[in-house]
Backbone as CSV, one residue per row, in Angstrom:
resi,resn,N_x,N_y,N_z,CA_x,CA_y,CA_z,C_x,C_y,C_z
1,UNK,0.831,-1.196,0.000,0.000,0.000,0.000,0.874,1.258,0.000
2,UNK,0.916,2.276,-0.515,1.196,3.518,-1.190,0.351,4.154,-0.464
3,UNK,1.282,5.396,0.367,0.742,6.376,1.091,1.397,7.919,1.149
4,UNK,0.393,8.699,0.449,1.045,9.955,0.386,0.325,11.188,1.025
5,UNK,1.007,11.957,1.378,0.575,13.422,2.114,0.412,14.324,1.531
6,UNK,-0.594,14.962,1.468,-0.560,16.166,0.845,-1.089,17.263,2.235
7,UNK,-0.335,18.801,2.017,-0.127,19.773,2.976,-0.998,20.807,2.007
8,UNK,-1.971,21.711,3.057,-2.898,22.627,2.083,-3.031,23.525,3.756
9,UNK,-2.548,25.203,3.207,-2.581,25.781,4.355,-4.293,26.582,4.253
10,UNK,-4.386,26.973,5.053,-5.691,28.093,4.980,-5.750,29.600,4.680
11,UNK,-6.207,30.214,4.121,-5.727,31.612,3.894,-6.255,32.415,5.507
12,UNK,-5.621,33.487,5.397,-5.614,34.162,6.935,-7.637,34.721,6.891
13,UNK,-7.705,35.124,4.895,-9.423,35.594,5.726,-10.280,34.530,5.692
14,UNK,-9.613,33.300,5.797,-10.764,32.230,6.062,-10.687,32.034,7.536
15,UNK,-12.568,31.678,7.924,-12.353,31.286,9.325,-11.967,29.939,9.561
16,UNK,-11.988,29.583,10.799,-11.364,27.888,10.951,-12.821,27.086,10.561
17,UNK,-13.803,27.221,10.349,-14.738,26.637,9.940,-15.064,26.931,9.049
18,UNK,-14.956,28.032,7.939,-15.191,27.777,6.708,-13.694,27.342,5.967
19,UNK,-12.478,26.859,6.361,-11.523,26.137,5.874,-11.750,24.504,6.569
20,UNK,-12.283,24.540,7.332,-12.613,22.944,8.083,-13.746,22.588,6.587
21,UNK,-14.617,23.558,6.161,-15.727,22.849,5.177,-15.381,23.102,4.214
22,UNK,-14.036,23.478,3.609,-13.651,23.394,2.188,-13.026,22.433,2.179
23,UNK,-12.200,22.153,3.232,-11.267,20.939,3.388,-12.089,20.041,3.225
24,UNK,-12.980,19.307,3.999,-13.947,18.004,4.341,-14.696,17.860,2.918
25,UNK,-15.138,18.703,2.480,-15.905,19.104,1.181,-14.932,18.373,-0.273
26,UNK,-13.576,18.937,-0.534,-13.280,18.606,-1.463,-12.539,17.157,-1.381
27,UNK,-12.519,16.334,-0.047,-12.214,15.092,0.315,-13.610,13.856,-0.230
28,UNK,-14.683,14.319,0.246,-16.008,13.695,0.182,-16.071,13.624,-1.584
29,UNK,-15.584,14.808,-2.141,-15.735,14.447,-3.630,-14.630,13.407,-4.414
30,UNK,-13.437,12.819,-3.809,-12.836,11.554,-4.186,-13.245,10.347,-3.340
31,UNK,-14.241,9.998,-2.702,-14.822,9.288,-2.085,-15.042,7.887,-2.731
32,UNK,-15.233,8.089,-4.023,-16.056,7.138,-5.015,-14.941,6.758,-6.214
33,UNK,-13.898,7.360,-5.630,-12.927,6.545,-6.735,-11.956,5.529,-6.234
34,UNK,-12.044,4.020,-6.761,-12.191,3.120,-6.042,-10.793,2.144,-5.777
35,UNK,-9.832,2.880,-6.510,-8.420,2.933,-6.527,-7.919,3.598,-4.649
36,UNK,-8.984,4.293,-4.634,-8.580,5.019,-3.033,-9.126,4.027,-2.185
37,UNK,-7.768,3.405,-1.092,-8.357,2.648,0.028,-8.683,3.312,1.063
38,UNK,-8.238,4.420,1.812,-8.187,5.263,2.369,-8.132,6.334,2.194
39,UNK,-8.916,7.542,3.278,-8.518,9.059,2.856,-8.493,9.359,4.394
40,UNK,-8.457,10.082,4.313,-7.264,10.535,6.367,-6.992,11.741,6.126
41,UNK,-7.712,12.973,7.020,-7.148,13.985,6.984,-7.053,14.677,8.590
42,UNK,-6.055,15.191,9.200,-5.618,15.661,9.823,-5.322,17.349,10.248
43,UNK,-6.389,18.388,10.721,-6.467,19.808,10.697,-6.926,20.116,11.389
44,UNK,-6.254,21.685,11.223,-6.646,22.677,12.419,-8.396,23.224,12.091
45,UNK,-9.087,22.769,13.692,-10.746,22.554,13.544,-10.913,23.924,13.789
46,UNK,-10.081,24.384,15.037,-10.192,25.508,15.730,-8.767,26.357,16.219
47,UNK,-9.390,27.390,17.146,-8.072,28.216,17.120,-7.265,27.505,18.238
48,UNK,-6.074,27.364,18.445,-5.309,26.399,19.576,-5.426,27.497,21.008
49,UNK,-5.220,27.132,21.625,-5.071,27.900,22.933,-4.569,29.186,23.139
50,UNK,-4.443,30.328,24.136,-3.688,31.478,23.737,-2.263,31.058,24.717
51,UNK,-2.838,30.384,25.779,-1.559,29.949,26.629,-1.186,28.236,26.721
52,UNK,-0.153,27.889,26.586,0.136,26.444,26.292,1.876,26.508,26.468
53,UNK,1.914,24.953,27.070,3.361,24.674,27.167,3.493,24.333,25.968
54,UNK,2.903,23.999,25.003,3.272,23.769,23.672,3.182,24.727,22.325
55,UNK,4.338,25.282,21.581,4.025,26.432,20.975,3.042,26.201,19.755
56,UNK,2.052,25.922,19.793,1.329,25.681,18.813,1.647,26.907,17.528
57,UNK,1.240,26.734,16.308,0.923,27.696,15.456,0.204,27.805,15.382
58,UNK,-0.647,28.844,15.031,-1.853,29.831,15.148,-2.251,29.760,13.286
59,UNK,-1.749,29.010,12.710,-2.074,29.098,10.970,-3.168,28.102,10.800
60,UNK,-3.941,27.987,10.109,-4.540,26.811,9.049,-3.964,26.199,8.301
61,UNK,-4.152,24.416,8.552,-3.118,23.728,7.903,-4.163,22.099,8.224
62,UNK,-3.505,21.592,6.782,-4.377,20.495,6.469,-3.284,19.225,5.936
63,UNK,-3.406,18.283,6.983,-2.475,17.146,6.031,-3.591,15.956,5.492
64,UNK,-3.710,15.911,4.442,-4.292,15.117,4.041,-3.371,13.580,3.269
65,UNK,-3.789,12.345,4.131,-3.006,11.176,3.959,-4.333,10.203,2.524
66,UNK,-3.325,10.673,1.618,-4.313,9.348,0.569,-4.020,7.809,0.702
67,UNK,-4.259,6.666,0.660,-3.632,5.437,0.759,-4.167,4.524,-0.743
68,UNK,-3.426,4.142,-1.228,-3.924,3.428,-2.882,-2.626,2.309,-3.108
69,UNK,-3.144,1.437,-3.994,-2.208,0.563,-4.032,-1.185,1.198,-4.976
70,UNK,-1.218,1.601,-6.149,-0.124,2.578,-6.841,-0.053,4.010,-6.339
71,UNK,1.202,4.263,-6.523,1.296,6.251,-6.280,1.054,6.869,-7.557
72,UNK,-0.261,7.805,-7.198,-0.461,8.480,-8.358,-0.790,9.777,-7.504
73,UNK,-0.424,11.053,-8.302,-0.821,12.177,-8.062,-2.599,12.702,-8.132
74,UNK,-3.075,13.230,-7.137,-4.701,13.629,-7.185,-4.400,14.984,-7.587
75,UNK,-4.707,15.185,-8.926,-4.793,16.511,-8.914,-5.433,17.589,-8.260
76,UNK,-6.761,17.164,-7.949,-7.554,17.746,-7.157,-7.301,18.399,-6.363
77,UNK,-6.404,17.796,-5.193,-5.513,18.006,-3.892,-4.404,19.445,-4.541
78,UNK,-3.841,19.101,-5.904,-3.066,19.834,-6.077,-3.599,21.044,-6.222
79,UNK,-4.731,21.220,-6.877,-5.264,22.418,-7.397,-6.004,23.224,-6.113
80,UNK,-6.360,22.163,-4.978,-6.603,23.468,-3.457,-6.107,24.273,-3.440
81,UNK,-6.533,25.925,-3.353,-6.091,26.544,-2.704,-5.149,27.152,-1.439
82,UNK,-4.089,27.122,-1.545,-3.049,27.133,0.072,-2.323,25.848,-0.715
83,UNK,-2.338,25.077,-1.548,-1.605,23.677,-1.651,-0.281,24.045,-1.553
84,UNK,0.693,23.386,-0.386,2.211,24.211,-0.441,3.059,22.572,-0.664
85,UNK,1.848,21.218,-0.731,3.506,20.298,-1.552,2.322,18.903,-0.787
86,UNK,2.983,18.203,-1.893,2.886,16.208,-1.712,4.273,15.981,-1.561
87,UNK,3.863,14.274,-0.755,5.091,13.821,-0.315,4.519,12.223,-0.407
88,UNK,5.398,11.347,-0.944,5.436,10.283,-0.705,6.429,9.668,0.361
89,UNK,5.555,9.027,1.447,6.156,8.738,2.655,5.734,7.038,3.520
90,UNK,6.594,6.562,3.893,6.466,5.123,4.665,6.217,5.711,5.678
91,UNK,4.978,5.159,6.320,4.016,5.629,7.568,4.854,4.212,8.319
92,UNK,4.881,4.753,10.127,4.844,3.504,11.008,3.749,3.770,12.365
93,UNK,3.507,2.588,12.325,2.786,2.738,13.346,3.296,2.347,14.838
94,UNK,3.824,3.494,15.972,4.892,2.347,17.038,3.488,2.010,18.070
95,UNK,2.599,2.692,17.860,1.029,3.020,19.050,0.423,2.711,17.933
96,UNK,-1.290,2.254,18.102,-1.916,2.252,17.110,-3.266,1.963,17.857
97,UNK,-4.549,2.995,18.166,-5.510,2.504,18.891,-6.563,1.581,18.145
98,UNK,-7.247,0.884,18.547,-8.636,0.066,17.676,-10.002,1.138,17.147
99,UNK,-9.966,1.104,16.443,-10.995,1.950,15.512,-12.102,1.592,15.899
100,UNK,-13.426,2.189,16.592,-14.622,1.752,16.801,-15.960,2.845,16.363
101,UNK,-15.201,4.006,15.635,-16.486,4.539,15.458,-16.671,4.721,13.810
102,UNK,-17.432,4.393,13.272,-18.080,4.529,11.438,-16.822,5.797,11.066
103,UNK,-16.574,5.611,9.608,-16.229,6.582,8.961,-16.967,7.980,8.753
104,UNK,-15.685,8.901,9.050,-17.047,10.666,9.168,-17.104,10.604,10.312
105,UNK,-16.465,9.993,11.395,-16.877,10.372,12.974,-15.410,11.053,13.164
106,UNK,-15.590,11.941,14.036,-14.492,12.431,14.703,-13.533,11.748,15.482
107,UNK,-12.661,11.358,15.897,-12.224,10.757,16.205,-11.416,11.433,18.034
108,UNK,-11.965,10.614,18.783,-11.707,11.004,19.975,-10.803,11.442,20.435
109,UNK,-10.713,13.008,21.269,-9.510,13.738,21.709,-9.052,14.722,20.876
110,UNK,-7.923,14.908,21.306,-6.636,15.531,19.852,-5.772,15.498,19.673
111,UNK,-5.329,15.573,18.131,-4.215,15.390,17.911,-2.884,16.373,17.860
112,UNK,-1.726,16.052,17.612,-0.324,17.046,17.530,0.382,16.278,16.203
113,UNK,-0.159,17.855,14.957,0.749,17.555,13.953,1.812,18.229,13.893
114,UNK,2.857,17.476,13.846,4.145,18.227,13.860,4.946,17.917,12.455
115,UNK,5.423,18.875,11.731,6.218,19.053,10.716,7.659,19.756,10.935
116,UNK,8.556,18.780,10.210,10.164,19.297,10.752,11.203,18.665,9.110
117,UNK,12.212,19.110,9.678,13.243,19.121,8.889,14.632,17.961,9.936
118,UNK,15.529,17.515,9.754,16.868,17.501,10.298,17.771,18.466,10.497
119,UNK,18.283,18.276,11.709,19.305,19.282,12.416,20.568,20.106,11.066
120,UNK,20.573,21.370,11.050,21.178,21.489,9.302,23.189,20.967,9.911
121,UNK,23.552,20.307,9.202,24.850,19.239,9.416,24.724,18.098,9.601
122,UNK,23.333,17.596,10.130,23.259,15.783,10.410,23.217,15.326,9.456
123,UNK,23.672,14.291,9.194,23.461,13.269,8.135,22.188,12.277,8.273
124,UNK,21.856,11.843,6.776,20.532,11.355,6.854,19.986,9.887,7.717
125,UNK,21.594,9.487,7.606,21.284,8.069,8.398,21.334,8.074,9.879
126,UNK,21.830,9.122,10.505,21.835,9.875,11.931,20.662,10.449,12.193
127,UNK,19.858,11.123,11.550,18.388,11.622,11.528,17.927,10.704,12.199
128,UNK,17.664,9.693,10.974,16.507,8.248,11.182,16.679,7.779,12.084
129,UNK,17.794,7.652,12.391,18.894,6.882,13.714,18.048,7.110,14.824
130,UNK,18.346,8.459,14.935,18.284,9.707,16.366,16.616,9.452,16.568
131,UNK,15.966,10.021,15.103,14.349,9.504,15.052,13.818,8.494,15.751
132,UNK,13.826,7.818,15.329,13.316,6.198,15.651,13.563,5.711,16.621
133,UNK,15.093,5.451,16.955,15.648,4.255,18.292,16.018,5.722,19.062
134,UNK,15.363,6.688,19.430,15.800,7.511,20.678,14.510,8.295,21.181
135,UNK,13.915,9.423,19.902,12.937,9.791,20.376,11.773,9.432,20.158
136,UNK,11.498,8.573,19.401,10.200,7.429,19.669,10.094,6.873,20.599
137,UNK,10.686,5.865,21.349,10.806,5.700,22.450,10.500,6.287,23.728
138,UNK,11.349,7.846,23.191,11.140,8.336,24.544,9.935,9.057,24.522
139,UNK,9.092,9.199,23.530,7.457,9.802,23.374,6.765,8.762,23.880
140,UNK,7.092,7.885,23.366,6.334,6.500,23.812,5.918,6.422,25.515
141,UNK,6.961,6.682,26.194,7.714,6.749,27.194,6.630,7.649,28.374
142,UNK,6.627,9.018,27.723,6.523,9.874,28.657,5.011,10.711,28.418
143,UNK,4.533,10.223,27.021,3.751,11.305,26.522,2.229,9.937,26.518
144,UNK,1.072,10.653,26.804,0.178,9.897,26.591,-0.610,8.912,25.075
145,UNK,0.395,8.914,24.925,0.449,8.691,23.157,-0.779,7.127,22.628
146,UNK,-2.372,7.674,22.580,-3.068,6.860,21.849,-2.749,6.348,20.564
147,UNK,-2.342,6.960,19.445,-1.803,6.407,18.166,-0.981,7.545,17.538
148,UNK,0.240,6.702,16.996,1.337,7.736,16.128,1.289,7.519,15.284
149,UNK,1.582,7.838,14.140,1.702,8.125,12.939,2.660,8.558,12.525
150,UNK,4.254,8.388,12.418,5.202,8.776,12.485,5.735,8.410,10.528
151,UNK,5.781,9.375,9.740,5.856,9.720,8.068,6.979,10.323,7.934
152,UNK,7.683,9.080,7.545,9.099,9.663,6.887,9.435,10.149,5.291
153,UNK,9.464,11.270,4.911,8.997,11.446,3.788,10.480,11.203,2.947
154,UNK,9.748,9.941,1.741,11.063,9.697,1.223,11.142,10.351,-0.354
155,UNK,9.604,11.087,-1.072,9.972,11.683,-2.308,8.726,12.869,-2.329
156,UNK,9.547,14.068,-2.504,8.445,15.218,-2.986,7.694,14.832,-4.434
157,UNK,6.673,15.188,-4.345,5.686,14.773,-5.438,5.744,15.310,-6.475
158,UNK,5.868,17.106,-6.411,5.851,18.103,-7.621,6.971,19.183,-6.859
159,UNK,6.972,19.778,-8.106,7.970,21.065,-8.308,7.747,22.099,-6.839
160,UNK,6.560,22.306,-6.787,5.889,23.571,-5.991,6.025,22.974,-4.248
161,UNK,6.570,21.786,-3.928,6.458,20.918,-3.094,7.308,22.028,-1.780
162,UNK,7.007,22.584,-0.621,7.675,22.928,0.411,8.541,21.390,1.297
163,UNK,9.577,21.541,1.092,10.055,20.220,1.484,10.350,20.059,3.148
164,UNK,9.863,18.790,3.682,9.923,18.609,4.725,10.374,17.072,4.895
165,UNK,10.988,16.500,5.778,11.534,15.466,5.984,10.838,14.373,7.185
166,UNK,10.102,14.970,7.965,9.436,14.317,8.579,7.569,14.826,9.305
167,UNK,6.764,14.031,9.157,5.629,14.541,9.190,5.023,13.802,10.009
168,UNK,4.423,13.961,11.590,3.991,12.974,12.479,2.865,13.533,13.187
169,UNK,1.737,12.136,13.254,0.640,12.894,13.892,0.449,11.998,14.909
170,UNK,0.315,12.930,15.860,0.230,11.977,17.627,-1.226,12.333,18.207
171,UNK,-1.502,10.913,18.242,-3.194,11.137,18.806,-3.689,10.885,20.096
172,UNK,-4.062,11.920,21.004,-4.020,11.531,22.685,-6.000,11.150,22.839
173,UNK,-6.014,10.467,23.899,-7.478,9.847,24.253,-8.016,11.630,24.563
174,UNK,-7.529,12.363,24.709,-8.855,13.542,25.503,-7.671,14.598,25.478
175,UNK,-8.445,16.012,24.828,-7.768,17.079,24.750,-7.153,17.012,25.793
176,UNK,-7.189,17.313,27.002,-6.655,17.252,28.410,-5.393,16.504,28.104
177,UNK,-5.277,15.237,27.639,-3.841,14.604,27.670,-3.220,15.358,26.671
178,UNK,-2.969,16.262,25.594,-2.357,16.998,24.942,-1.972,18.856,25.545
179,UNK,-3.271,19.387,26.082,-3.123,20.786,26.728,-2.818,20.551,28.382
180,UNK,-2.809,19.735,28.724,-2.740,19.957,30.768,-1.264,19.498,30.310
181,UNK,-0.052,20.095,30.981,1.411,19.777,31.013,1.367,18.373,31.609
182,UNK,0.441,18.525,32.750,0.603,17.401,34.011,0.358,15.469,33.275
183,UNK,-0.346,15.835,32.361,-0.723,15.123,31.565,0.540,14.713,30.579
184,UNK,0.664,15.709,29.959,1.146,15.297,29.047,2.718,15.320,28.534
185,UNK,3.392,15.722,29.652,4.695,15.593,30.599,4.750,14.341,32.158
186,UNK,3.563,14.751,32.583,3.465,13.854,33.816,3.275,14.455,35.162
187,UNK,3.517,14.079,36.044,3.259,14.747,37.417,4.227,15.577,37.868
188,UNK,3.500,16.695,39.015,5.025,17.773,39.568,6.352,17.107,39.844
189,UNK,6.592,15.727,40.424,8.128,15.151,40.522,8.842,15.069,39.330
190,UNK,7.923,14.893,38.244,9.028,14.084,36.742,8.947,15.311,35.769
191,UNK,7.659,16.106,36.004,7.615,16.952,34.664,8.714,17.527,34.400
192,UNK,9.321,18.297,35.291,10.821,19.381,35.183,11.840,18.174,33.899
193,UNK,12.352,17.278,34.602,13.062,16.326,33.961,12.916,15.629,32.434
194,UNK,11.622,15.440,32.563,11.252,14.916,31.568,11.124,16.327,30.124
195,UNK,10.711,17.412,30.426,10.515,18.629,29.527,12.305,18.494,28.736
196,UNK,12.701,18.171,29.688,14.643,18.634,29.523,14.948,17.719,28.569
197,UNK,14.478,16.526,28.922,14.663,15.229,28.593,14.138,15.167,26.887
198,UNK,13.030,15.545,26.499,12.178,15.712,24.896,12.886,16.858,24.368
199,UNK,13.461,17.976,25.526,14.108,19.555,24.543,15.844,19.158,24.337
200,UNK,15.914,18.449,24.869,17.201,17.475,24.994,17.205,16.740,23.449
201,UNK,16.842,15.486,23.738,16.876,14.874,22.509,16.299,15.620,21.258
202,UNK,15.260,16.363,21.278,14.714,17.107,19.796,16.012,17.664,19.114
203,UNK,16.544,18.546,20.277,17.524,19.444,19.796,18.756,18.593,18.998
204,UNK,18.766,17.567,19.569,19.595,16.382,18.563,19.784,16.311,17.701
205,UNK,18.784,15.986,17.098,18.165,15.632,15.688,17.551,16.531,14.731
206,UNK,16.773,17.492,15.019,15.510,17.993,14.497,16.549,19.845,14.272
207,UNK,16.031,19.893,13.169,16.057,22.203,12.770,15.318,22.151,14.325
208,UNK,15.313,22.805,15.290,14.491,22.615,16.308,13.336,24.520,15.980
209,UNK,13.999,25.650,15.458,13.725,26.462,15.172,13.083,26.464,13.820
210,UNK,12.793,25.375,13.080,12.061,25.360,12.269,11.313,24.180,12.131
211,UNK,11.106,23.654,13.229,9.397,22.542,13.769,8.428,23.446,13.783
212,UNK,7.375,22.810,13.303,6.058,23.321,13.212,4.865,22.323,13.936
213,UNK,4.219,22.662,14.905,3.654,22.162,15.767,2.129,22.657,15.698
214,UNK,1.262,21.736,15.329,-0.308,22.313,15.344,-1.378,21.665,16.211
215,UNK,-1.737,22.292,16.859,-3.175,21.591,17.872,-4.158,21.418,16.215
216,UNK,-4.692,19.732,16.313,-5.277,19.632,15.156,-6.533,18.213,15.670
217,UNK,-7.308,17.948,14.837,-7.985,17.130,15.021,-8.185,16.098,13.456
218,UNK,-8.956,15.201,13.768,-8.655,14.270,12.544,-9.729,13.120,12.289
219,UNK,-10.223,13.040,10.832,-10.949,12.530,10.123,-10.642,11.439,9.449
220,UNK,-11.475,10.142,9.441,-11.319,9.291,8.069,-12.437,9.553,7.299
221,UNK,-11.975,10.141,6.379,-13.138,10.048,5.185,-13.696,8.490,4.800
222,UNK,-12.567,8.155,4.120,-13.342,6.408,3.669,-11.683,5.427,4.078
223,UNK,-12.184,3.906,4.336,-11.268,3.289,4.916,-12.194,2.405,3.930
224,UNK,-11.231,0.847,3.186,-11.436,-0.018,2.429,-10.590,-1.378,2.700
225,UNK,-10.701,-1.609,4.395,-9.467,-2.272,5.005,-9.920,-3.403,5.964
226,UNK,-9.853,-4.760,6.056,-10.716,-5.647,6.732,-10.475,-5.854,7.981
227,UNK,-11.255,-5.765,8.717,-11.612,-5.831,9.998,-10.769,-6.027,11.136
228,UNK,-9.892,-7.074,10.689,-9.019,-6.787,11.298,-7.708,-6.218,11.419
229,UNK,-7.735,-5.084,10.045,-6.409,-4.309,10.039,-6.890,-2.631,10.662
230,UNK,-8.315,-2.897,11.029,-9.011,-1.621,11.679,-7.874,-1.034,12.501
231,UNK,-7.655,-1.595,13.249,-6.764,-0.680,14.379,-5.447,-0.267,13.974
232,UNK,-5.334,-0.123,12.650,-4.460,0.983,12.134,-4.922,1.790,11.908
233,UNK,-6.180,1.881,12.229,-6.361,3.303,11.475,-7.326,4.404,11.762
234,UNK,-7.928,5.837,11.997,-8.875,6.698,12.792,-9.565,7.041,11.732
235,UNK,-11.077,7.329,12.356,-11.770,8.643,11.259,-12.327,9.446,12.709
236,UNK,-12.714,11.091,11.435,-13.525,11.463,12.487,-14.568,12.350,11.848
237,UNK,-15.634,13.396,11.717,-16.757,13.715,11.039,-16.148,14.860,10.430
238,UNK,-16.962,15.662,9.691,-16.655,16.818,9.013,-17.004,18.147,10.456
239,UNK,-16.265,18.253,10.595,-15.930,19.408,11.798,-16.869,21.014,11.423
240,UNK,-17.246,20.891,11.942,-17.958,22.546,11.619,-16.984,23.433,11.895
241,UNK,-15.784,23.601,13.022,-14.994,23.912,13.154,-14.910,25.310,14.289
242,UNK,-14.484,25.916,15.235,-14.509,27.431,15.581,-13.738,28.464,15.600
243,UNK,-14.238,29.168,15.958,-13.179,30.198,15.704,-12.521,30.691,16.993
């Protein structure tokens, strides 16, 4: 299976709900083409917090995950408005919760999409390295982590493509495990340590000044996957969205 990302930002005079219903809108219209096993999209519903241990961005931004047995380009996707790049990428799953609600349901809690680059001097096999066998683990570890989604992007799609190297969406059971620190660091003894411990290793690996971090929520449009490969995978409804 062939899985690619496509990134579509929001313009500043759209609200978060009339970019939540352009988004959901022009997804529902590849619904019926039957080459698509999956459609998965991942966006900002609403505005993120004004205060947070986590620096969220304050932009509109849409990752939309296609899944098909060949890689082919959707033009469709390309021609959105805000479209800033496709990526063909090997998804892993290290968390993965069981899917129990119909396609078009929202999918419980929220998520943290984060978009990044490598540290500028690391080498690529030190990235993955540092990636995988250090700070996976240690997310695993410390963070309330219902399902990851961790997208290593191995080919830009088109010319116009903003290039990014890694694209991961972390899905917690209940807003609370993503916005309360206590949560989502841990209790007053470990939090101090543990904050050091994730700004520690990021700084490793990762541009750390050019991560992009979004309070987001997330949809399956259509899933074409048997029953028991469900628990790879989320939907959630078409978001009305707020402001």
């Amino acid at each position: 299976m062939q899985k690619s990302i496509y990134l579509v930002r929001g313009a500043e005079t759209e609200t978060y709900g009339e970019f939540s219903k352009r988004i959901i809108t022009s997804l529902n219209e590849l619904n019926n083409i039957p080459e698509i096993h999956k459609i998965k999209v991942v966006y900002t519903a609403e505005s993120p917090p004004k205060v947070s241990i986590i620096p969220f961005k304050r932009k509109k931004i849409a990752s939309i995950s296609i899944y098909r047995k060949e890689e082919k380009m959707m033009n469709t996707l390309l021609d959105l408005s805000g479209f800033i790049g496709a990526y063909s990428v090997t998804e892993a799953l290290p968390v993965a919760y069981v899917k129990t609600w119909p396609d078009g349901e929202m999918t419980p809690g929220a998520c943290l999409l984060t978009l990044f680059n490598r540290k500028i001097g690391l080498d690529y096999e030190t990235f993955i390295h540092r990636w995988h066998n250090s700070h996976t683990p240690l997310s695993l570890k410390i963070h309330p982590l219902w399902n990851y989604s961790r997208n290593v992007v191995e080919k830009l799609l088109s010319d116009n493509t903003i290039p990014y190297e890694g694209i991961v969406e972390e899905q917690m059971r209940t807003d609370s495990d993503l916005l309360n620190p206590f949560r989502f660091f841990g209790n007053p003894l470990v939090i101090i340590p543990r904050m050091i411990a994730v700004y520690t290793d990021t700084k490793s690996f990762l541009d750390y000044g050019g991560i992009e971090t979004y309070m987001a929520r997330e949809v399956v449009v259509k899933t074409r996957f048997k029953m028991q490969d469900a628990r790879n995978f989320i939907s959630l409804p078409a978001l009305t969205g707020k402001e």
